[in-house]
N, C-alpha and C positions, 0 to 999 in steps of 0.2 A: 156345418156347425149347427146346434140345433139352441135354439132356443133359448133354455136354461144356460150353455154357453156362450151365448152371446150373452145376457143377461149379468151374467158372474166375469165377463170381460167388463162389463161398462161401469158392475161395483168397484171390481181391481183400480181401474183408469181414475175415478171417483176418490175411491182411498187414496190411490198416487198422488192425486191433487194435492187432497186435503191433508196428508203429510208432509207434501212440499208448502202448503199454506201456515202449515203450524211451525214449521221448519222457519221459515221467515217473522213471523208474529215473534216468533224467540230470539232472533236476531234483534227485532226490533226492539223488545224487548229492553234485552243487555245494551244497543245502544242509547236509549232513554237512560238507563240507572247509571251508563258511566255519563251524559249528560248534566244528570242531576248531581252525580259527584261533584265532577267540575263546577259544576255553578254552588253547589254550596261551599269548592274549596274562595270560588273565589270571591262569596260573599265573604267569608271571613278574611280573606287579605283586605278587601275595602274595610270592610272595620277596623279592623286593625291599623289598617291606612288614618282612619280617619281617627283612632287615639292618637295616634300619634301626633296629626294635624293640631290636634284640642291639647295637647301635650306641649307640641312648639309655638302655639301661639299663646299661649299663658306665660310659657317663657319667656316670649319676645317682650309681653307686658309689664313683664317683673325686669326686666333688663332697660327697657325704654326708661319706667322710673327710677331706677339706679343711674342710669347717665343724664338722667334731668335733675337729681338730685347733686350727684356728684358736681354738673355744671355750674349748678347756682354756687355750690360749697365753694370753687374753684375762683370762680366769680367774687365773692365775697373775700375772698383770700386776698387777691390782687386790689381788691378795694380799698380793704383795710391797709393794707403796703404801699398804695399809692397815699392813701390819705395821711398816714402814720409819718411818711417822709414829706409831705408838702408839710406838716403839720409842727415836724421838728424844723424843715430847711425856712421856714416862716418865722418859729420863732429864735433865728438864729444858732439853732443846732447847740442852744444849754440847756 
């Protein structure tokens, strides 16, 4: 083997490498981008999670004051009925 052939053996071996190096950089590649896929899909579920969070707890807010409202209404209701019947049974029911 002379020389110049050995020399163009060791570019070959070299090039082999280095195509199997780019061969992987490209893998690696495409797994980073489907990576970053996933993570931007699931930033957007957390947001979206989290209107929703902001969504049901404004709800609850608005629904806590409707039953503390409603209770007091409730409240006063039976008040007025208790007081309204002590008020007639007191003065003899005329």
């Amino acid at each position: 083997m002379s020389m110049d052939e050995h020399r163009l053996d060791r570019i070959e071996q070299k090039l082999d490498r280095l195509a199997e190096t780019v061969s992987q950089i490209v893998r690696v590649e495409e797994q980073l981008t489907s990576a970053f896929k996933r993570l931007d899909r699931h930033e957007k579920r957390l947001d979206d999670q989290e209107d929703d969070i902001r969504e049901l707890t404004e709800d609850a807010i608005i629904n806590a004051k409707s039953v503390k409202m409603s209770e007091r209404l409730f409240w006063i209701i039976i008040s007025l009925i208790v007081s309204g019947s002590a008020y007639f049974s007191a003065s003899g029911g005329a």
